[in-house]
C-alpha positions in Angstrom: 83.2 95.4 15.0 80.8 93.0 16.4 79.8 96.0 19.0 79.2 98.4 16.3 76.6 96.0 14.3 74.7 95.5 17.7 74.3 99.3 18.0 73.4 99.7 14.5 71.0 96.3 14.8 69.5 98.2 18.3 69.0 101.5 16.0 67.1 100.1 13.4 65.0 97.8 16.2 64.3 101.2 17.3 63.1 102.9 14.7 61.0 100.3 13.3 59.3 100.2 16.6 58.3 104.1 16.6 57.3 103.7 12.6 55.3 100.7 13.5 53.7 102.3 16.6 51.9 104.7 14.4 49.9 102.3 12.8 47.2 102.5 15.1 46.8 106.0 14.9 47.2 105.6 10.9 44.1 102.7 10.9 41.7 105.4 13.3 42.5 108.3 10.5 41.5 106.2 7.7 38.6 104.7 9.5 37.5 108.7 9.7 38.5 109.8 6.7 36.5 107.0 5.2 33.6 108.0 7.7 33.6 111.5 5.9 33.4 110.8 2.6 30.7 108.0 3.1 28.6 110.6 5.3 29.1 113.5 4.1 28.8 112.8 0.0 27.4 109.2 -0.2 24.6 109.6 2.3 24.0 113.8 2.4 24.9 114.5 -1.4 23.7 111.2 -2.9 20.8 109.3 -0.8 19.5 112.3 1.1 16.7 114.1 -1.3 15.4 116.9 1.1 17.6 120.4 0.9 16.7 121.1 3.9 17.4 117.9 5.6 20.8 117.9 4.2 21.6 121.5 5.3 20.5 120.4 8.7 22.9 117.0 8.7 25.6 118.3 7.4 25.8 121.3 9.6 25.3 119.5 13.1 27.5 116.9 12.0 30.9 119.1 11.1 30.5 121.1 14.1 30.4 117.5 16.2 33.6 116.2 13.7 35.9 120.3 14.1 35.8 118.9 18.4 36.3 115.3 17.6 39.3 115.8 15.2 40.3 119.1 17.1 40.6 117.1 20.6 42.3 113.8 18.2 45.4 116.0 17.7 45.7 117.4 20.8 46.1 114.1 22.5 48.3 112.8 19.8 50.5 116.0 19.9 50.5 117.3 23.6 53.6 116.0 24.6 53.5 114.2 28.1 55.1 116.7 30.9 57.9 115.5 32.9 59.2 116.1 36.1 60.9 119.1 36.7 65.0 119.5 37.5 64.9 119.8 41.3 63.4 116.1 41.5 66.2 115.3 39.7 69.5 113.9 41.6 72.3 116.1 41.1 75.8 115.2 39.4 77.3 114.6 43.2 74.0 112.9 44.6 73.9 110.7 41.6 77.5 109.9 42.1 77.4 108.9 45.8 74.0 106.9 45.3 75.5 104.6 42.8 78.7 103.9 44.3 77.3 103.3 47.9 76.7 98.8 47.9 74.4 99.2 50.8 71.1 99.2 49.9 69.5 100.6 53.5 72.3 103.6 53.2 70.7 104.4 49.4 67.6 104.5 51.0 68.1 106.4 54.0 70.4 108.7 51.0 66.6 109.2 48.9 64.3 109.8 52.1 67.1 112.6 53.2 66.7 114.2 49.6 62.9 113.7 49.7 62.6 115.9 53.1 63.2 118.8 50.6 61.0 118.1 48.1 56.9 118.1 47.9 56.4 114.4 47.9 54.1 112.2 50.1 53.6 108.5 48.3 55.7 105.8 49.0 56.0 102.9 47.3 54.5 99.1 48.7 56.8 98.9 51.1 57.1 102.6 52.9 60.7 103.9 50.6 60.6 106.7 48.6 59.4 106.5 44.8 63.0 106.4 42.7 63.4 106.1 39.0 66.5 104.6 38.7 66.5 104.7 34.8 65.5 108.6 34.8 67.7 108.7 38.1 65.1 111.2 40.0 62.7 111.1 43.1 59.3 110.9 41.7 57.1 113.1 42.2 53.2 111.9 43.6 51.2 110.4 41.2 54.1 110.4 38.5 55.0 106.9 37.1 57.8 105.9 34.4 56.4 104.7 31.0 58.7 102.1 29.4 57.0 102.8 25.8 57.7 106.7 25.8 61.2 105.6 28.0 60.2 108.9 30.8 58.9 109.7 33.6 55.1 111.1 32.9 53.6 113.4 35.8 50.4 112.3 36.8 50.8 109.1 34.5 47.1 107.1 33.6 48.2 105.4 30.7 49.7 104.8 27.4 47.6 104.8 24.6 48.6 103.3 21.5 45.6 104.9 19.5 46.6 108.2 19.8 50.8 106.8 20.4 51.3 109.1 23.6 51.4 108.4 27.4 48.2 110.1 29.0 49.3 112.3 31.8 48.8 115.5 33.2 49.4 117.4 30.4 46.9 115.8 28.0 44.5 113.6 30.2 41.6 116.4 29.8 41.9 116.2 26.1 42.0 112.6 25.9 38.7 113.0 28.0 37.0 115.5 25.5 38.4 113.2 22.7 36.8 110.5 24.4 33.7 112.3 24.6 33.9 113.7 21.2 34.0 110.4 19.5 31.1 109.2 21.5 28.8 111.8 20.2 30.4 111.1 16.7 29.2 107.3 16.6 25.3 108.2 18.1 25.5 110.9 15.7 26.3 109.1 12.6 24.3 105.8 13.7 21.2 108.0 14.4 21.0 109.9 11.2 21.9 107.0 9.0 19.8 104.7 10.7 16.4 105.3 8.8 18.1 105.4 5.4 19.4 102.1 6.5 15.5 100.9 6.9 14.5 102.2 3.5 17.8 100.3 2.1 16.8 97.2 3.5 12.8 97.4 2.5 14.2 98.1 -1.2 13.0 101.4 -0.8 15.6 103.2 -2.3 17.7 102.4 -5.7 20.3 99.8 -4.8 23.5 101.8 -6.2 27.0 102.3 -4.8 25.8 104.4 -1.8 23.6 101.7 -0.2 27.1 99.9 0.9 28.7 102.6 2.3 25.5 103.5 4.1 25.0 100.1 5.5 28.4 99.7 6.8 28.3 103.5 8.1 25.8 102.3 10.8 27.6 99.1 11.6 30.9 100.4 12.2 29.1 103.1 14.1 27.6 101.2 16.7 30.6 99.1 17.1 32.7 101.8 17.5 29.8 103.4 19.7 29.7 100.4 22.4 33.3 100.0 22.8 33.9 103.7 22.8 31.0 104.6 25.9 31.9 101.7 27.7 35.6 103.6 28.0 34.3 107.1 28.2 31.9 105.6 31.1 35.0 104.0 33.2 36.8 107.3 32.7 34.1 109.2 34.1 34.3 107.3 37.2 37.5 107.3 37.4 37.7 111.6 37.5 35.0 111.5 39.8 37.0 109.9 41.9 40.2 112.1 41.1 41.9 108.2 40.3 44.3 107.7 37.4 43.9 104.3 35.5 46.9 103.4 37.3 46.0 104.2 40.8 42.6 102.3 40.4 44.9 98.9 40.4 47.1 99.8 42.8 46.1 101.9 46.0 48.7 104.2 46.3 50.7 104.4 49.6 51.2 107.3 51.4 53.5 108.2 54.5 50.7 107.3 56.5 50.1 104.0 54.9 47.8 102.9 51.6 44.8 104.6 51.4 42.4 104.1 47.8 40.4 107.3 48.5 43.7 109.7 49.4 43.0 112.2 46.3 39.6 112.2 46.3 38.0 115.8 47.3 34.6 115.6 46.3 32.7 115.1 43.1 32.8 118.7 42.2 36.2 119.7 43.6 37.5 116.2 41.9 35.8 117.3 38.1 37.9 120.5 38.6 41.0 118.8 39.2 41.1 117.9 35.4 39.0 120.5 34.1 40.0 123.5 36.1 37.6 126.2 38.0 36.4 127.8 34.3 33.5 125.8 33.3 33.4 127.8 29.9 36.8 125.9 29.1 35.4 122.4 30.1 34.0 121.8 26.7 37.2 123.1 24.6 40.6 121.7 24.2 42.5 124.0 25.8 45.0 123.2 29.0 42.8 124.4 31.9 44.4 122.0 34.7 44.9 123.6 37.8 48.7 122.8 39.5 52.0 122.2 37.9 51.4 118.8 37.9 53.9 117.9 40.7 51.9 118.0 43.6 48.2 117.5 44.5 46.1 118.4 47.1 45.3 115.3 49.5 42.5 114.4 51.1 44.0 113.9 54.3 45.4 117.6 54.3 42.2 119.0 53.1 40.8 117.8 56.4 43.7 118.5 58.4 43.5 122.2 57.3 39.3 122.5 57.8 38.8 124.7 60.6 35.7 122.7 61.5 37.6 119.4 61.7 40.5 120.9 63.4 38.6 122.5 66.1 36.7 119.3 67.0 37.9 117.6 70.3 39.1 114.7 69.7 36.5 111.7 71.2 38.1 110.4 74.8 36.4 106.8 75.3 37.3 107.0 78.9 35.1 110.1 79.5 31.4 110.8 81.2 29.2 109.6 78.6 26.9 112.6 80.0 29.5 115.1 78.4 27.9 118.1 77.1 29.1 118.2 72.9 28.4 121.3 70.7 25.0 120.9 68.4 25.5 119.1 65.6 29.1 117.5 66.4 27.4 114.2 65.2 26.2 115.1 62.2 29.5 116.5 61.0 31.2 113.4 62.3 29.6 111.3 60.0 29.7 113.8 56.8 33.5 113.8 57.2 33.7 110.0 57.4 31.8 109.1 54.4 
């Protein structure tokens, strides 16, 4: 008895949790609904006098709102991808992993199932990356998220404004969204912004558009600061092909840690998230190169560069008055920066 009202007191703990967790996401769509009907009837309808002008604002600005709310959705509704079944342990692997006590033959257990499987991170102390809750090996760059209760390939986050773990699957659209909203704020805060001057000279009739006009342009800008100072750490972080998560902590490799080990260069980093099409950069639609289970490394682009692997290696014990091919030098100290 006293079992069955913990389950049923765990239930409803549960699904207040995921009612309540769309409260965020209910307080952004009111915040934009409100945004709408203040900018598009209060200030174009009402305040603005010149047809033209109004023609003009109201165009630009529902073209800028169709990619704000377009890219919105799509990261609240692109559900975060999971790892695949052959990471997964199988009925008879699971079995013999949990009723083996000895921690180093577990261990030894995972690196023997790894061998057969694309992975090359390792956690802080050189094992391979195990989920023990989702009971598979994880694949690089994928992390478990205790909010969504999965593993998420190429994990950066979980956002409680749109209520979904950022991954692979949806990072690009939380980028355009990102973006989106950005050009949203300046948008609104640069068009209202003179109408705002004539309210405050008493230049126009103090009626019930001059509040939503004023506080338009406030929550504007403060959306606007907050919004590019997140956009801006974003855009570092994809031109550094890093995930929110592996900008805290370095990821480890078989080789050891290394902080730079994804990065392939701005441009080649860019197209890691937005794919080689540019004419899908600016759209929400999945353009991610890769199955998100594996990632080219920097370490293996180098290793595979016919330059780099053609290169004799430098002997310290040799003549100093060896002869080296033109230009050796130079592309010594390209590769190392």
């Amino acid at each position: 008895m006293r079992r069955g009202w913990k389950m049923a007191l765990s239930g409803g703990l549960r699904c207040c949790r995921r009612v309540l967790s769309w409260v965020p996401v209910l307080v952004i769509v009111l915040v934009v609904l409100w945004s709408y009907y203040a900018y598009v009837f209060e200030l174009c309808l009402v305040t603005v006098l010149s047809p033209a002008e109004k023609v003009i604002y109201l165009i630009f600005y529902h073209a800028i709102f169709v990619f704000f709310t377009w890219t919105y959705w799509k990261s609240i509704f692109t559900l975060p991808q999971q790892p695949n079944q052959k990471f997964h342990l199988s009925y008879t692997d699971k079995e013999r992993y949990e009723n083996e006590e000895r921690p180093e033959v577990q261990k030894q257990m995972l690196s023997d199932m790894a061998k057969k499987l694309p992975v090359y991170t390792r956690t802080g102390s050189g094992d391979v990356r195990f989920c023990d809750r989702c009971h598979l090996i994880k694949p690089d760059r994928c992390h478990h998220c205790s909010v969504c209760a999965m593993c998420v390939l190429k994990m950066d986050h979980h956002c409680p404004w749109v209520n979904n773990c950022i991954g692979f699957s949806n990072y690009k659209f939380f980028l355009q969204f990102l973006a989106y909203s950005v050009l949203y704020c300046l948008y609104i805060a640069t068009t209202v912004f003179s109408y705002f001057i004539k309210y405050w000279r008493g230049e126009l009739p103090s009626v019930r558009s001059k509040f939503h006009v004023l506080f338009l342009l406030f929550v504007a800008c403060m959306f606007f600061v907050s919004l590019v100072i997140l956009f801006g750490y974003h855009c570092w972080l994809v031109s550094r092909n890093k995930t929110t998560l592996e900008a805290f902590c370095t990821p480890v490799f078989t080789s050891g840690p290394e902080k730079n080990g994804f990065n392939l260069g701005f441009i080649k980093n860019i197209q890691q998230v937005f794919g080689d099409n540019k004419k899908f950069w600016l759209i929400p639609i999945g353009s991610s190169p890769g199955d998100g289970h594996s990632f080219p490394m920097r370490c293996m682009n180098e290793s595979q560069n016919p330059l780099l692997a053609n290169e004799e290696p430098w002997e310290e014990n040799e003549d100093d008055n060896r002869d080296y091919p033109e230009g050796s030098s130079s592309l010594a100290v390209e590769t190392e920066t």
